[in-house]
LUMSE-837162 format. One line per 10 residues: number of its first residue (from 0); for each residue x negated, y, z of N, C-alpha, C, O. Coordinates in nm, 3 decimals, always signed. Layout:
<sites>
NUM	X,Y,Z,X,Y,Z,X,Y,Z,X,Y,Z; ...
</sites>
This chain:
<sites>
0	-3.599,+3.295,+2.082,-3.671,+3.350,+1.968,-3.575,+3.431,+1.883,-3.454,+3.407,+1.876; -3.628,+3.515,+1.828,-3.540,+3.653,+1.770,-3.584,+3.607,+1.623,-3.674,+3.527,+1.596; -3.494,+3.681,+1.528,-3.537,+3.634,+1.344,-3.647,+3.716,+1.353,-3.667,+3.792,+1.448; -3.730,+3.699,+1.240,-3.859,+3.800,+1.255,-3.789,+3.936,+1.148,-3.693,+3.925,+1.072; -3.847,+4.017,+1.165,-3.759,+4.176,+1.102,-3.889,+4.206,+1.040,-3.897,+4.323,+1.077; -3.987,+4.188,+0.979,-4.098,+4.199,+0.885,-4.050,+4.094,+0.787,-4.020,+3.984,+0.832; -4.036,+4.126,+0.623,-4.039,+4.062,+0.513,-4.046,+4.126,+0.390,-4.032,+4.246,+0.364; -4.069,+4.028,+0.314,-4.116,+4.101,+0.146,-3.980,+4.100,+0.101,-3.896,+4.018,+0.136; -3.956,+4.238,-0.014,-3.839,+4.224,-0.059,-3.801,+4.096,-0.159,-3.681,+4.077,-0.179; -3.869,+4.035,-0.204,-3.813,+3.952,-0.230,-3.734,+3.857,-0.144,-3.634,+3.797,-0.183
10	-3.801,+3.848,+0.008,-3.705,+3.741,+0.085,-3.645,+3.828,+0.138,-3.690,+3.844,+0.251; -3.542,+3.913,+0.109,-3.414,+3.981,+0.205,-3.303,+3.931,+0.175,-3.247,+3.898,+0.071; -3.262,+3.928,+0.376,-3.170,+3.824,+0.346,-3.030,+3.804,+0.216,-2.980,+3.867,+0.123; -3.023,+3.745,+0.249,-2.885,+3.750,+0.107,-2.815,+3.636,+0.093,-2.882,+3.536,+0.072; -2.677,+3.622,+0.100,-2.563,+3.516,+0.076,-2.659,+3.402,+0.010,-2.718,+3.319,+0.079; -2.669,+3.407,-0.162,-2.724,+3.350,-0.182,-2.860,+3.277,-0.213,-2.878,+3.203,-0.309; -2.960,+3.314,-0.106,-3.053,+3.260,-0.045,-3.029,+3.193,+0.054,-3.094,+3.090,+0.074; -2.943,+3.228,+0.128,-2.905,+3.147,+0.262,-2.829,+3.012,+0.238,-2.821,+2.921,+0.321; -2.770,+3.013,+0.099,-2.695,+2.903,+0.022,-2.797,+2.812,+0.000,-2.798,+2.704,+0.059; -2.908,+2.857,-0.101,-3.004,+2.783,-0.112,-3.075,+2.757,+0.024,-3.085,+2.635,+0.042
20	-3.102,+2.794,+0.076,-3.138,+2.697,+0.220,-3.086,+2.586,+0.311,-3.138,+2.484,+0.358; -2.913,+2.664,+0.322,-2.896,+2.556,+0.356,-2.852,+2.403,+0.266,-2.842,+2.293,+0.320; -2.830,+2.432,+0.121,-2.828,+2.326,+0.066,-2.992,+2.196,+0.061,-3.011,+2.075,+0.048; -3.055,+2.294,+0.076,-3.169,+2.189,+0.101,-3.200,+2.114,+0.217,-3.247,+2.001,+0.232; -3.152,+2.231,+0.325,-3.128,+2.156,+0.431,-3.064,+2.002,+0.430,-3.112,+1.891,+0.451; -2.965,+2.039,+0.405,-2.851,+1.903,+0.384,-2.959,+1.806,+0.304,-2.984,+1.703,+0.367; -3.001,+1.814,+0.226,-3.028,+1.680,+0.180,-3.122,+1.641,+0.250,-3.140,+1.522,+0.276; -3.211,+1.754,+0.297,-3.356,+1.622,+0.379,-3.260,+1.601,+0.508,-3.285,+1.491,+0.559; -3.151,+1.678,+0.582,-3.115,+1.618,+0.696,-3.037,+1.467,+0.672,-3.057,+1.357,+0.723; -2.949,+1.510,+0.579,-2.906,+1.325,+0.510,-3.047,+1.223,+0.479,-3.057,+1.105,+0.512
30	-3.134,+1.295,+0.417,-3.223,+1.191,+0.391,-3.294,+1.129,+0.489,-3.304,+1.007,+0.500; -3.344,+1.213,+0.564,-3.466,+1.195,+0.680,-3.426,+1.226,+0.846,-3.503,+1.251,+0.939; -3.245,+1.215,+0.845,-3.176,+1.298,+0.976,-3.230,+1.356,+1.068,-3.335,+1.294,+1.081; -3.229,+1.449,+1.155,-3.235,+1.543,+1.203,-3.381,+1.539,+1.285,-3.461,+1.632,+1.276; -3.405,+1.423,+1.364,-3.554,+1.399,+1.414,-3.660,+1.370,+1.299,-3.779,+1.369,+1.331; -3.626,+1.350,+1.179,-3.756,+1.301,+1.085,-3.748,+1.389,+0.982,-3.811,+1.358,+0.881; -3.648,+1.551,+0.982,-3.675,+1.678,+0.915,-3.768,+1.779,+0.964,-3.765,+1.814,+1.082; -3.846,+1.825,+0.882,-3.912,+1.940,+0.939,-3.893,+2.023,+0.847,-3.875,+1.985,+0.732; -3.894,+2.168,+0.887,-3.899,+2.306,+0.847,-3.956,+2.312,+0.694,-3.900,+2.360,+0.596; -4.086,+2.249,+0.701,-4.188,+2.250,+0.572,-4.129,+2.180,+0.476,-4.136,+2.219,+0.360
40	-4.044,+2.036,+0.519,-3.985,+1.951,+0.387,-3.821,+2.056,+0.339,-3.769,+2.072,+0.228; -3.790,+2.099,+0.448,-3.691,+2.184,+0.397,-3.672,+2.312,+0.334,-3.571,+2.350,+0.274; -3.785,+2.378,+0.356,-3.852,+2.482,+0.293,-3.885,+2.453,+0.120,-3.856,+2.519,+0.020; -3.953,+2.329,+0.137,-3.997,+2.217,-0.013,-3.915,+2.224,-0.093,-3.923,+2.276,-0.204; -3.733,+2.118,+0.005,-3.694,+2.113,-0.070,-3.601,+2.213,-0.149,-3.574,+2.200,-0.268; -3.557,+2.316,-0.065,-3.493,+2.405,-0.089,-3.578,+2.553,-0.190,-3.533,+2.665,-0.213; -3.698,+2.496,-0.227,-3.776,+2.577,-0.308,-3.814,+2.742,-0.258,-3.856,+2.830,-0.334; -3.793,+2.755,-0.139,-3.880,+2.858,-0.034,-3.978,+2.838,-0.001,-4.025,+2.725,+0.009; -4.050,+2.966,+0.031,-4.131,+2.958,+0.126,-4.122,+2.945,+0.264,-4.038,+3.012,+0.324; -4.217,+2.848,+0.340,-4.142,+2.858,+0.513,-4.126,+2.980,+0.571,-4.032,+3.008,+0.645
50	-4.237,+3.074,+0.531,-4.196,+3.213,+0.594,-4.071,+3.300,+0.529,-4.031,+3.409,+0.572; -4.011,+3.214,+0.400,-3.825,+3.239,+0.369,-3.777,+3.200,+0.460,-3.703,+3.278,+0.519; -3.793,+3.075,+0.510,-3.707,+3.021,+0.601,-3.669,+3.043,+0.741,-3.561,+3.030,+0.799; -3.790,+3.080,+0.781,-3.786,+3.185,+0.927,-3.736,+3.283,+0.913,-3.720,+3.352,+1.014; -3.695,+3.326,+0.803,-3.639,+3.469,+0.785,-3.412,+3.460,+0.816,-3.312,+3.530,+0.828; -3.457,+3.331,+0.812,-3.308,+3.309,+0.823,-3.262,+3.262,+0.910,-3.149,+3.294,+0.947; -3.375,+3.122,+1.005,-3.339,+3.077,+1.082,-3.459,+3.018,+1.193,-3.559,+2.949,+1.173; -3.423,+3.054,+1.270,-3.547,+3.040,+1.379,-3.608,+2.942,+1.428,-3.706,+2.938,+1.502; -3.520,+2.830,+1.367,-3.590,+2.649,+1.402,-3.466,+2.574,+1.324,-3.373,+2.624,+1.260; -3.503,+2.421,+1.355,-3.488,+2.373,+1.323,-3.305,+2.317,+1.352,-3.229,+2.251,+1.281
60	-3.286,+2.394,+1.512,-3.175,+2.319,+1.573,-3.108,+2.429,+1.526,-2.988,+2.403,+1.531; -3.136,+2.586,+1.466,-3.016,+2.634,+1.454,-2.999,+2.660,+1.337,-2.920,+2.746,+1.299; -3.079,+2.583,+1.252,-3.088,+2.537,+1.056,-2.938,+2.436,+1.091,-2.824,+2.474,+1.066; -2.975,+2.298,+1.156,-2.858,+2.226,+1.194,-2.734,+2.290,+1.212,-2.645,+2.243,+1.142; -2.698,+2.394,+1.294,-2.605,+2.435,+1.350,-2.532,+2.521,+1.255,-2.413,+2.552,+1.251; -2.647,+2.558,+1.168,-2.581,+2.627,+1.074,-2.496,+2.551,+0.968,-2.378,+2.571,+0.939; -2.588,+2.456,+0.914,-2.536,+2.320,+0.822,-2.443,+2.256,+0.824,-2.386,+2.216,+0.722; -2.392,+2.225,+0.983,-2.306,+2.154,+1.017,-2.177,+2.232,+1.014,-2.073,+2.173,+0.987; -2.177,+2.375,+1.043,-2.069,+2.486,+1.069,-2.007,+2.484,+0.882,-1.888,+2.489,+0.849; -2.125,+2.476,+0.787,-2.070,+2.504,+0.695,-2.010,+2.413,+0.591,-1.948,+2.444,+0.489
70	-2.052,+2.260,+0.653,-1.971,+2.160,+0.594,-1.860,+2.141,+0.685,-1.757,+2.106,+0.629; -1.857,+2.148,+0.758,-1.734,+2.099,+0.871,-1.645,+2.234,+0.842,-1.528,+2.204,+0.866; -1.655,+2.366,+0.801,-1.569,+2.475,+0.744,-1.459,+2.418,+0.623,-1.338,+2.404,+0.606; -1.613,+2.393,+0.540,-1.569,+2.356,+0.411,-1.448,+2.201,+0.378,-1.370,+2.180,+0.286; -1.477,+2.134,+0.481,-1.410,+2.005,+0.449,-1.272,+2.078,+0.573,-1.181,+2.090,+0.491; -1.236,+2.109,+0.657,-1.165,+2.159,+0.715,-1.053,+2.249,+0.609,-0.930,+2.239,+0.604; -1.139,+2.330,+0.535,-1.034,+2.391,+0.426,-1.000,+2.280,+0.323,-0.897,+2.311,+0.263; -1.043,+2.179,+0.288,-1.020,+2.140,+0.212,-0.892,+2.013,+0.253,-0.812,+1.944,+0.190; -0.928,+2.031,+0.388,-0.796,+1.886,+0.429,-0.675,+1.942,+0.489,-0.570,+1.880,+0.478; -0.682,+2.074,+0.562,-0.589,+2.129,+0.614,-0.550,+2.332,+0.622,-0.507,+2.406,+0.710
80	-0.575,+2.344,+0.540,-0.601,+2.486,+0.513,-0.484,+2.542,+0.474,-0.427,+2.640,+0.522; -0.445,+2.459,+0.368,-0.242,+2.483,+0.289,-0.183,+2.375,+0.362,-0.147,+2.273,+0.304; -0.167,+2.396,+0.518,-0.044,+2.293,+0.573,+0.110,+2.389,+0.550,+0.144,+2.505,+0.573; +0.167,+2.282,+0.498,+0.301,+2.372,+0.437,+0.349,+2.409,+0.537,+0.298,+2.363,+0.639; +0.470,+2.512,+0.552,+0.571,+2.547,+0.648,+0.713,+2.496,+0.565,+0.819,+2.487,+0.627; +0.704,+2.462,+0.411,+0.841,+2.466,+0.367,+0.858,+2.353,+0.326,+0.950,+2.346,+0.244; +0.785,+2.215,+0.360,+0.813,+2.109,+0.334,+0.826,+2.003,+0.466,+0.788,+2.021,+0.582; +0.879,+1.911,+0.421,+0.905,+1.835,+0.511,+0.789,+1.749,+0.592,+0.695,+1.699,+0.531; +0.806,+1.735,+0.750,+0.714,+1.715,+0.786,+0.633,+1.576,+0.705,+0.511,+1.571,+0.690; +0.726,+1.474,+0.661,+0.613,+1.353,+0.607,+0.597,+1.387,+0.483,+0.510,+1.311,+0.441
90	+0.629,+1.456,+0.402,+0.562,+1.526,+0.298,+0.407,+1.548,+0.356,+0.299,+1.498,+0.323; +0.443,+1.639,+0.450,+0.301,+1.786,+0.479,+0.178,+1.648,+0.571,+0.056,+1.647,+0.556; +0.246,+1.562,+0.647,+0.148,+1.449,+0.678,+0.082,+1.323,+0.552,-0.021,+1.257,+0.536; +0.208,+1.342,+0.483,+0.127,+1.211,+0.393,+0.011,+1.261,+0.318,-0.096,+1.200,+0.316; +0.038,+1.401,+0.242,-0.029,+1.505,+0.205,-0.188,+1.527,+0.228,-0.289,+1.515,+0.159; -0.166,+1.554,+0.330,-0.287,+1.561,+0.440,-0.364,+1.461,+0.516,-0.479,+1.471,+0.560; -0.284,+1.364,+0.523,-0.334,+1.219,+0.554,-0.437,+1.138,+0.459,-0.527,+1.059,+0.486; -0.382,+1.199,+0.320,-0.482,+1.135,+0.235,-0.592,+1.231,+0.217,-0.669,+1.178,+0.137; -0.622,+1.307,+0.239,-0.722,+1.377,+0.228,-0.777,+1.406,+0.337,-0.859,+1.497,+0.328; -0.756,+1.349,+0.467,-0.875,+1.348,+0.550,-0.927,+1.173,+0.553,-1.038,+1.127,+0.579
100	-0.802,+1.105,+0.515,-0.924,+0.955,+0.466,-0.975,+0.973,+0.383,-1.089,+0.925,+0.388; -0.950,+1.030,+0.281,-1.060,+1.037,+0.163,-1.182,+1.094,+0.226,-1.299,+1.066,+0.202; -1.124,+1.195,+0.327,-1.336,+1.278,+0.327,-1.377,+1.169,+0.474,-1.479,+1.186,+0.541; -1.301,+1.088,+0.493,-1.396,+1.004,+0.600,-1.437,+0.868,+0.532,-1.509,+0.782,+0.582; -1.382,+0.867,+0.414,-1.456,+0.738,+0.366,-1.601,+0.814,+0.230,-1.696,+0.752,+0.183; -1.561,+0.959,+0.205,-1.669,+1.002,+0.135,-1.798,+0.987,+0.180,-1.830,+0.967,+0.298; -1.888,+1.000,+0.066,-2.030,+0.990,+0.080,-2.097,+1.104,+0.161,-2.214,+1.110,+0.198; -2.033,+1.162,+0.172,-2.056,+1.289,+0.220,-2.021,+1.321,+0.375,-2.103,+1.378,+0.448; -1.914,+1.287,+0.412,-1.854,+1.258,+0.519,-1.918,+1.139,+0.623,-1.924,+1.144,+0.746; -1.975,+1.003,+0.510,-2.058,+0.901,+0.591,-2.201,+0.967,+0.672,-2.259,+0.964,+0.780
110	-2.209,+1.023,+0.547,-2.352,+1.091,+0.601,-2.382,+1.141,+0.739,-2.455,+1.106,+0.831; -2.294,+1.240,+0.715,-2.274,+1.337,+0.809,-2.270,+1.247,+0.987,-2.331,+1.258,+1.093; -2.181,+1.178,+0.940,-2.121,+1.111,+1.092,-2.246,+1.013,+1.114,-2.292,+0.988,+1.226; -2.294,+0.959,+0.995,-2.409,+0.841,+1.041,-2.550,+0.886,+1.132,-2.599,+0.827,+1.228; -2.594,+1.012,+1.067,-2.643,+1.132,+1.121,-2.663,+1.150,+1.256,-2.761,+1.125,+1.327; -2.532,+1.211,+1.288,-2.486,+1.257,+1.424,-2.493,+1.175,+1.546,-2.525,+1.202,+1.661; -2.442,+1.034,+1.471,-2.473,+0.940,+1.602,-2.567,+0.846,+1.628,-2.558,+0.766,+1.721; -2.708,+0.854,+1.510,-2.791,+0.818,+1.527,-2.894,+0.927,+1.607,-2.991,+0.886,+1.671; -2.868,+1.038,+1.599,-2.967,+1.136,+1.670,-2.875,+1.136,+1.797,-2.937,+1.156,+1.901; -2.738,+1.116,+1.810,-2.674,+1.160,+1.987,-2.741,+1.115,+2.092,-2.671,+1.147,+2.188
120	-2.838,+1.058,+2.131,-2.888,+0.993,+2.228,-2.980,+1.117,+2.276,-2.959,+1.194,+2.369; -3.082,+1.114,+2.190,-3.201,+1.201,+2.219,-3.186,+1.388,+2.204,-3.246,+1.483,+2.255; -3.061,+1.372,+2.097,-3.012,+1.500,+2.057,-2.901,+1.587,+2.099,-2.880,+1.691,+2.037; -2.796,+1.537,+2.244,-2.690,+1.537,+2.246,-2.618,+1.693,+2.208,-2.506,+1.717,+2.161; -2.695,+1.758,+2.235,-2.670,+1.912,+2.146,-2.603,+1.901,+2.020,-2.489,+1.946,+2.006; -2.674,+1.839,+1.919,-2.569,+1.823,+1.806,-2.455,+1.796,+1.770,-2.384,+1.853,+1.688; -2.423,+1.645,+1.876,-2.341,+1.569,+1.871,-2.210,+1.674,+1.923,-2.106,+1.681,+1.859; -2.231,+1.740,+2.031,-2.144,+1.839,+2.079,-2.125,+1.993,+1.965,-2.025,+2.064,+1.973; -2.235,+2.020,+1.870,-2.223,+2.140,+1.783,-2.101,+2.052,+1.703,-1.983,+2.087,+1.698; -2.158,+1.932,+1.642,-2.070,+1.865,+1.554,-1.907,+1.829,+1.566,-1.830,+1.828,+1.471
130	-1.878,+1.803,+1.683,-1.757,+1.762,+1.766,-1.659,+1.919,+1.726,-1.553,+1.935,+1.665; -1.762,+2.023,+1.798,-1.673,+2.159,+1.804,-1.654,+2.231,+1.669,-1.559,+2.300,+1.632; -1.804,+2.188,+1.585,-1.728,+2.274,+1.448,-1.635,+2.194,+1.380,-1.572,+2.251,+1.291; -1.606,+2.033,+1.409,-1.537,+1.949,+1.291,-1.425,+1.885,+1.358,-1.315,+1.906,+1.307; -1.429,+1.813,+1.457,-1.305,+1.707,+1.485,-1.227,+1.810,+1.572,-1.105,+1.804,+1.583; -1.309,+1.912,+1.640,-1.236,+2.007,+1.756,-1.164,+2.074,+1.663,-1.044,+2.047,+1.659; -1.215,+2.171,+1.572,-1.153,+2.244,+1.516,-1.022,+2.155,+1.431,-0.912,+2.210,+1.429; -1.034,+2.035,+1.372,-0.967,+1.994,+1.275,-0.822,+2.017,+1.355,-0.719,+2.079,+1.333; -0.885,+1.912,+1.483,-0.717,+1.896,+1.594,-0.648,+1.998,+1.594,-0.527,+2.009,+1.576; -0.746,+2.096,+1.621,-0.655,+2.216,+1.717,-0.574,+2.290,+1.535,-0.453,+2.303,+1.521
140	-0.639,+2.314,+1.464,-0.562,+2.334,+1.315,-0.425,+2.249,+1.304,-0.320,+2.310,+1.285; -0.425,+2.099,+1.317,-0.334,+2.028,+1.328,-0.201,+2.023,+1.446,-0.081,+1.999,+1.430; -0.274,+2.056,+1.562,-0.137,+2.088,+1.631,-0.118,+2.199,+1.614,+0.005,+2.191,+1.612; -0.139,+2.305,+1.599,-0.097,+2.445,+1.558,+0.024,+2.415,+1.475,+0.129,+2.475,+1.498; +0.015,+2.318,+1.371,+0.110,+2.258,+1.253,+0.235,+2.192,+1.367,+0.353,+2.211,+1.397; +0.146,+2.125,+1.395,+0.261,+2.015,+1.480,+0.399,+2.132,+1.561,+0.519,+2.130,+1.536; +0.324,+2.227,+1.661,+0.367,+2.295,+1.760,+0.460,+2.432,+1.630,+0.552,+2.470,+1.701; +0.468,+2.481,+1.546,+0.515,+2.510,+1.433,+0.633,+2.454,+1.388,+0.740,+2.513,+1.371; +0.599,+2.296,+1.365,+0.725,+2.236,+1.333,+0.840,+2.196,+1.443,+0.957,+2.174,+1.414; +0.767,+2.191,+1.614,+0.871,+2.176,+1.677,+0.934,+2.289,+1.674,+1.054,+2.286,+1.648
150	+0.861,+2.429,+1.703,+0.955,+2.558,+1.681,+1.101,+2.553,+1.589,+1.218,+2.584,+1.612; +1.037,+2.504,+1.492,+1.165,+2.469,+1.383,+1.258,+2.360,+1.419,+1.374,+2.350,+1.381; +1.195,+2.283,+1.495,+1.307,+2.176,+1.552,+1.283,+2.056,+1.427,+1.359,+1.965,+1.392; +1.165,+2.089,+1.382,+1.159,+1.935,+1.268,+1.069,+1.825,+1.326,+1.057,+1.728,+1.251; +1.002,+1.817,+1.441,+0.926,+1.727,+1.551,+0.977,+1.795,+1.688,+1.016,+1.910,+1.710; +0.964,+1.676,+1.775,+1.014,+1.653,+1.904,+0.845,+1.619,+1.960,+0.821,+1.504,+1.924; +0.742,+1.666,+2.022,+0.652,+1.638,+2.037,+0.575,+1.703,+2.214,+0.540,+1.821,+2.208; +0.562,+1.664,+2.291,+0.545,+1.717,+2.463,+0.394,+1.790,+2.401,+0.365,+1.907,+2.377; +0.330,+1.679,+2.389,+0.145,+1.719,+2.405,+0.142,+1.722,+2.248,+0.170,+1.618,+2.189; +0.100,+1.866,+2.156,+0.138,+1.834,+2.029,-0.070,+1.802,+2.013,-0.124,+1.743,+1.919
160	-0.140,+1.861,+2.131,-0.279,+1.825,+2.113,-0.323,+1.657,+2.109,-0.430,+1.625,+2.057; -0.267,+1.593,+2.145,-0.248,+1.457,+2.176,-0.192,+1.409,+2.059,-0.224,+1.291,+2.047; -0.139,+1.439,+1.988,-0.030,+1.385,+1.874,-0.085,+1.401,+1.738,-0.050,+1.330,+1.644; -0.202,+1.528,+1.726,-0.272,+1.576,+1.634,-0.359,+1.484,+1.657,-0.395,+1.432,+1.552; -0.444,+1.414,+1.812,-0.531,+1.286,+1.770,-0.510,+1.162,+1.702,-0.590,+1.095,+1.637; -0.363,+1.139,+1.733,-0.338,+1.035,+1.681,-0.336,+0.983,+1.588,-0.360,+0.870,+1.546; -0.271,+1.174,+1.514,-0.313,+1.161,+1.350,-0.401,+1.066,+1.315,-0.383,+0.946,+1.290; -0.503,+1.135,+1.315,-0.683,+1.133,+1.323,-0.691,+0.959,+1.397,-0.749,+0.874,+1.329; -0.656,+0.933,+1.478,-0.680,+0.760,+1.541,-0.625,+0.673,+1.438,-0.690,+0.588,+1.378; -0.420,+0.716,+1.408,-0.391,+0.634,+1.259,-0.509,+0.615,+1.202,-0.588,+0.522,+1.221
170	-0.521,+0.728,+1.112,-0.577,+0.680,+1.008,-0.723,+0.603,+0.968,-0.767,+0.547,+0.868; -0.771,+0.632,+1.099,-0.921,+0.535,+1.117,-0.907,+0.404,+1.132,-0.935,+0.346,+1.236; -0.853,+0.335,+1.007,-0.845,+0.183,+1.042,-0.931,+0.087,+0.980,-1.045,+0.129,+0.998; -0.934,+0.001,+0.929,-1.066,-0.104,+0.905,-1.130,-0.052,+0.765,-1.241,-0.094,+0.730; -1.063,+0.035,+0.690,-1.156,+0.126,+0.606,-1.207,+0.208,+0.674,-1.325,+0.178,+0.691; -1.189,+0.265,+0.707,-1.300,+0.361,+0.785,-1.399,+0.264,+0.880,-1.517,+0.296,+0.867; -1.381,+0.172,+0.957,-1.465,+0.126,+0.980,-1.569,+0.014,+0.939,-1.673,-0.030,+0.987; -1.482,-0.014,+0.814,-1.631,-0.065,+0.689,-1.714,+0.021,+0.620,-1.829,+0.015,+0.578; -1.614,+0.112,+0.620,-1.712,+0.202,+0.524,-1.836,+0.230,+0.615,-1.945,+0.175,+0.594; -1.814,+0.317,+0.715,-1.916,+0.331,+0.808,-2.040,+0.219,+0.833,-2.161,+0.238,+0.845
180	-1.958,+0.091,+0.835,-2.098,+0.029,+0.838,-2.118,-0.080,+0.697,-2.146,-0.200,+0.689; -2.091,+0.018,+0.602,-2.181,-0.015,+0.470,-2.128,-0.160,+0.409,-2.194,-0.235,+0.337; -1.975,-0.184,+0.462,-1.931,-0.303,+0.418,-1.857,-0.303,+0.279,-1.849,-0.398,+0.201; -1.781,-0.125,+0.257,-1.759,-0.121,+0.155,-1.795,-0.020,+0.082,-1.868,+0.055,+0.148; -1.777,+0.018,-0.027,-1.818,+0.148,-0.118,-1.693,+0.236,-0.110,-1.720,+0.348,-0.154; -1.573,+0.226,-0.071,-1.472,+0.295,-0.098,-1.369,+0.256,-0.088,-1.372,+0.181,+0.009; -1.219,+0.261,-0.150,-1.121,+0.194,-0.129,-1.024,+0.277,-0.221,-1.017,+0.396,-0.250; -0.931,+0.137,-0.266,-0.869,+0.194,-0.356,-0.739,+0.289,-0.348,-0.711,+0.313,-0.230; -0.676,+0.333,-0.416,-0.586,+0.427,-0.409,-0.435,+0.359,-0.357,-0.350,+0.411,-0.285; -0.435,+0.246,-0.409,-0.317,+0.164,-0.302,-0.337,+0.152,-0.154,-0.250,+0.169,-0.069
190	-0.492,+0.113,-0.130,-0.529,+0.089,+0.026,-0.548,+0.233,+0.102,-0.563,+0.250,+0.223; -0.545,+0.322,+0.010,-0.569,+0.446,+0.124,-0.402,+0.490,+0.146,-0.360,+0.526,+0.256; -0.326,+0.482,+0.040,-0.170,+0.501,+0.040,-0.149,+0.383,+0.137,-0.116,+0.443,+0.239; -0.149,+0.292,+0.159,-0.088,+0.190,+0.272,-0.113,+0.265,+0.402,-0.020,+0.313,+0.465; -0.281,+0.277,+0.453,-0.276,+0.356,+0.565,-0.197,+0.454,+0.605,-0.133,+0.466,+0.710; -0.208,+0.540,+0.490,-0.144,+0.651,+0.541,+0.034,+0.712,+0.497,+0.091,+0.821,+0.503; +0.069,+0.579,+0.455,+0.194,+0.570,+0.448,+0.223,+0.475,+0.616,+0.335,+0.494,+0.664; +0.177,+0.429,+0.655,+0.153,+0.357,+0.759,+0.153,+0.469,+0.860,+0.256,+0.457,+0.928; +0.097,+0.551,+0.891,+0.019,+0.615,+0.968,+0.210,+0.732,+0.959,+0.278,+0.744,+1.061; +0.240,+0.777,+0.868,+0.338,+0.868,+0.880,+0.462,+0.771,+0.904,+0.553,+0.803,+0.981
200	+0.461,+0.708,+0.866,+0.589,+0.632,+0.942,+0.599,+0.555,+1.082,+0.700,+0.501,+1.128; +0.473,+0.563,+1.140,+0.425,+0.575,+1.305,+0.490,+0.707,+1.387,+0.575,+0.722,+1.475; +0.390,+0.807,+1.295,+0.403,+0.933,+1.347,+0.522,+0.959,+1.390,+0.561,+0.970,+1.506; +0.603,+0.974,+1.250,+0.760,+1.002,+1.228,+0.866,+0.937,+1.338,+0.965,+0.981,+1.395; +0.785,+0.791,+1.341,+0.905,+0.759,+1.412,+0.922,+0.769,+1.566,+1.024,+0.748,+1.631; +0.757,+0.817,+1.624,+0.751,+0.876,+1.779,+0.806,+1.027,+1.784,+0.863,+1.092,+1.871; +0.768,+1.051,+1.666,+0.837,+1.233,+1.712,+0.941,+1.302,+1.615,+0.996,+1.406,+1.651; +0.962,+1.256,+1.518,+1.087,+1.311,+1.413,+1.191,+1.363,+1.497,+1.228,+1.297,+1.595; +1.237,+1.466,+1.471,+1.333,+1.528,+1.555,+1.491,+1.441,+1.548,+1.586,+1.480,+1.615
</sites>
């Protein structure tokens, strides 16, 4: 299916119309995830008309695809976007360490993932859009860093793609997996510093040059 190319000037397309869509998106897909959203509640909630909404996006799976591209962008810049070149590597990991536990224990971040793997069964399309705009991209951002610092000779690292998971494996430890299943609300600023003071003095000590 093609966008439809008939519309009133009021619905032409535009940055921010497409903002407002997909922010409404997001909430009925958090609210009602991805099998129990339709077009009409998102249209509702996003204060369009459905024939706005066709104007932007042709269903429902590539409303998703869009949604998902633009939070998984957004949290991507926000955890690894300024990886330093002029600091030291457990600087530039501890750094960064806390700010991708923070967005995996966020409300925002729960969502998202609770989402994804409640629809993966019936949906596996998503589960794979989701993988490539967020954890794929995050890695490959991260060894780019990694493979950078061996250039410099400040990590000793073979598979730096492998080493960038591990990151990412550290730091998923029994906070992340309470949070996920609703055991806790959050965690405090000592317990996310333990992990990931934890997690860089792992790192450090398999690959520090």
């Amino acid at each position: 299916m093609t966008l439809h190319t008939t519309m009133a000037p009021d619905d032409a397309l535009c940055p921010d119309k497409e903002r407002q869509v997909l922010n409404g998106a997001a909430a009925v897909f958090a609210r009602d995830g991805y099998e129990g959203a339709s077009m009409s509640r998102i249209a509702a909630e996003a204060g369009v008309s459905k024939g706005t909404l066709y104007n932007y996006f042709t269903g429902k799976a590539e409303l998703f695809s869009a949604y998902v591209h633009r939070e998984c962008s957004s949290t991507i810049s926000l955890m690894l976007d300024d990886l330093a070149r002029d600091e030291t590597p457990e600087a530039t990991l501890r750094r960064i360490g806390r700010r991708i536990l923070e967005v995996l224990l966020s409300a925002e971040g729960l969502a998202m993932y609770r989402m994804v793997v409640a629809e993966a069964d019936k949906f596996p399309e998503l589960a794979a859009t989701f993988y490539a705009a967020g954890p794929a991209r995050a890695t490959q951002h991260l060894s780019d860093w990694i493979r950078d610092m061996c250039r410099q000779g400040r990590l000793r690292v073979e598979d730096p793609a492998f080493a960038a998971e591990q990151i990412f494996a550290l730091l998923q430890t029994r906070l992340a997996y309470e949070r996920r299943l609703g055991l806790i609300n959050g965690a405090s600023d000592a317990e996310i510093d333990r992990v990931v003071d934890g997690t860089v003095h792992v790192f450090m000590r398999a690959y520090g040059a």
